[in-house]
C-alpha positions as CSV (number, residue, x, y, z in Angstrom):
1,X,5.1,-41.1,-31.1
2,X,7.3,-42.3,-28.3
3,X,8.4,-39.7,-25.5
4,X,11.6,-39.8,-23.9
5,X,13.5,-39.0,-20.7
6,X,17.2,-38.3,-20.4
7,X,18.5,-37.3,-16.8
8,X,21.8,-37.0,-15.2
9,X,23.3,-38.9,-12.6
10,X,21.8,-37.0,-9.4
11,X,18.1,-35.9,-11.4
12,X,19.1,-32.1,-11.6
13,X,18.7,-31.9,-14.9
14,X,16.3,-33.7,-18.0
15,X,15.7,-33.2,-21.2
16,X,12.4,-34.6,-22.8
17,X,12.0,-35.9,-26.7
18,X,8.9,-36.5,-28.3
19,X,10.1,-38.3,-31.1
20,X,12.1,-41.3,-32.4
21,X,16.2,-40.8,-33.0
22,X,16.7,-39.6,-36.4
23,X,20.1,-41.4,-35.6
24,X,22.2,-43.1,-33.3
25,X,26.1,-43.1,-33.6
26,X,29.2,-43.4,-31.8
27,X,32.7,-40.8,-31.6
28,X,35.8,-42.4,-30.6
29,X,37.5,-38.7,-30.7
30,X,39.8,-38.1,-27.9
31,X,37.7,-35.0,-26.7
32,X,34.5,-37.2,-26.3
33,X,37.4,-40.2,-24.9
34,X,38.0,-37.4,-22.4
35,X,34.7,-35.4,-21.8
36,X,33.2,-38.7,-21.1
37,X,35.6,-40.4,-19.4
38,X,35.0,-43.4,-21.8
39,X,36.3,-44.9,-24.5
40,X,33.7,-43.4,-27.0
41,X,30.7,-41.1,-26.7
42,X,27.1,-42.8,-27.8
43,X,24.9,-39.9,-29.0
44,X,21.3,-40.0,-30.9
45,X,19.9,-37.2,-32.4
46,X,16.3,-36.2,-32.0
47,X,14.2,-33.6,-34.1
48,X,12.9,-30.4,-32.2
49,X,11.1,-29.3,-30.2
50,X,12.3,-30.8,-26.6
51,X,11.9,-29.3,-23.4
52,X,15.0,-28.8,-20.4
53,X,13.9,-29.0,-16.8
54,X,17.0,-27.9,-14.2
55,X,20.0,-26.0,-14.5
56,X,22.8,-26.9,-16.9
57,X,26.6,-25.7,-17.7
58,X,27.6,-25.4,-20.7
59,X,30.8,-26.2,-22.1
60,X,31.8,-25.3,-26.1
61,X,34.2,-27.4,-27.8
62,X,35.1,-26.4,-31.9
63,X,35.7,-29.5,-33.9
64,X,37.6,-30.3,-36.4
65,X,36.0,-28.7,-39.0
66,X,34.9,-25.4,-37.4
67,X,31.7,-26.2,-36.1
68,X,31.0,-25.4,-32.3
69,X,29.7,-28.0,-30.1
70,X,27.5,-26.7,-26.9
71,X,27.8,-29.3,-24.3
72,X,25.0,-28.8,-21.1
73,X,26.1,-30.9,-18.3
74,X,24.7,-30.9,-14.7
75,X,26.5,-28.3,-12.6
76,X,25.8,-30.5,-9.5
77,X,27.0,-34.5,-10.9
78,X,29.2,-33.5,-14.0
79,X,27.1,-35.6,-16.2
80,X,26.9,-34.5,-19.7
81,X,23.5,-35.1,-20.9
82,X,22.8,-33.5,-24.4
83,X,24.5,-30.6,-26.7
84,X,23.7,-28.9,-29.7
85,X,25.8,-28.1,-33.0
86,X,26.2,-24.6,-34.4
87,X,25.7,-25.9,-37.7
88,X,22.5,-28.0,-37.1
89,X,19.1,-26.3,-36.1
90,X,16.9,-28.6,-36.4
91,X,18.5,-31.3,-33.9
92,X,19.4,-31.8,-30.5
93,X,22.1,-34.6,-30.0
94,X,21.4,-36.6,-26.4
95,X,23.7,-39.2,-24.2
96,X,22.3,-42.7,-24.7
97,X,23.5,-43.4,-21.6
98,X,21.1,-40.7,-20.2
99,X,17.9,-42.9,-21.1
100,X,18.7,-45.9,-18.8
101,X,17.2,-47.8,-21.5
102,X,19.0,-51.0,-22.2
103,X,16.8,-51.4,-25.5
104,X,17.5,-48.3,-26.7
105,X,18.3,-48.8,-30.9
106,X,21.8,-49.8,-31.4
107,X,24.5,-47.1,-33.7
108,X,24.3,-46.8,-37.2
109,X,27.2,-45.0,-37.6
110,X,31.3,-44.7,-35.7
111,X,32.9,-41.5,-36.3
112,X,36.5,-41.3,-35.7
113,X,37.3,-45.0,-36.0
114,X,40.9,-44.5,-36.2
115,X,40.6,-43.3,-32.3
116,X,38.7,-46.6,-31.4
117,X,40.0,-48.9,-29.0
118,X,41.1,-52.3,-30.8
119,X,38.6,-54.3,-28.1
120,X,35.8,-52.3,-28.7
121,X,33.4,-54.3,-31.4
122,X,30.7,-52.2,-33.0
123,X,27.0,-54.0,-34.1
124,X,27.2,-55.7,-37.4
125,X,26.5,-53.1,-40.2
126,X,27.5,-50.0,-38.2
127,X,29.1,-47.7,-41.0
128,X,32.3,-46.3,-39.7
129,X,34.3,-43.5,-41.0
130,X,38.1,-42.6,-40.4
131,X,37.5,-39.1,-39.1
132,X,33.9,-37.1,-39.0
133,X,32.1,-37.4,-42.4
134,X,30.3,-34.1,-42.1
């Protein structure tokens, strides 16, 4: 069983995973465009438990389709490093970005594909879907 870090930009705050992603996919909606000051968000979701060293902030957002979406970022750098769904218990969702690990898996899935950018090219056999499929 691999174990994983995630940290922010300054070290304030990890979050440690002691399993393999259950997924990795990519939103191209305009609120993870804005919250991560990117063109789309990369997220992979890990089964529980995982354990939070430092302080975080959180920030809730409510989708599309009701579901609340608790953002922890470090109160010291900004950086959003993981968040949680209101709707899923049994998974925490983490910024790929956050591993520094250039062979981390690649996505399986786009969400919100009519928000990509026209230049950005996905990895052959990422599913995409118009809007969130869930």
């Amino acid at each position: 069983m691999a174990t994983r870090t995630a940290s922010c930009s300054c070290g304030q705050l990890q979050i440690e995973v002691a399993a393999e992603p259950n997924g990795v996919g990519i939103c191209h909606c305009l609120a993870c465009q804005r919250r991560t000051g990117s063109v789309f968000a990369p997220v992979a979701g890990f089964p529980l438990p995982y354990t939070v060293s430092g302080r975080s902030t959180e920030y809730v957002r409510v989708g599309d389709a009701g579901c609340g979406f608790v953002y922890h970022f470090c109160p010291v750098c900004g950086t959003t490093v993981f968040h949680t769904e209101d709707d899923v218990d049994d998974e925490v969702f983490v910024a790929v970005g956050a591993f520094g690990d250039t062979d981390f898996p690649p996505p399986q899935i786009s969400v919100y594909d009519c928000r990509r950018h026209a230049w950005v090219q996905l990895p052959p056999g990422t599913r995409t879907f118009e809007l969130d499929p869930n």
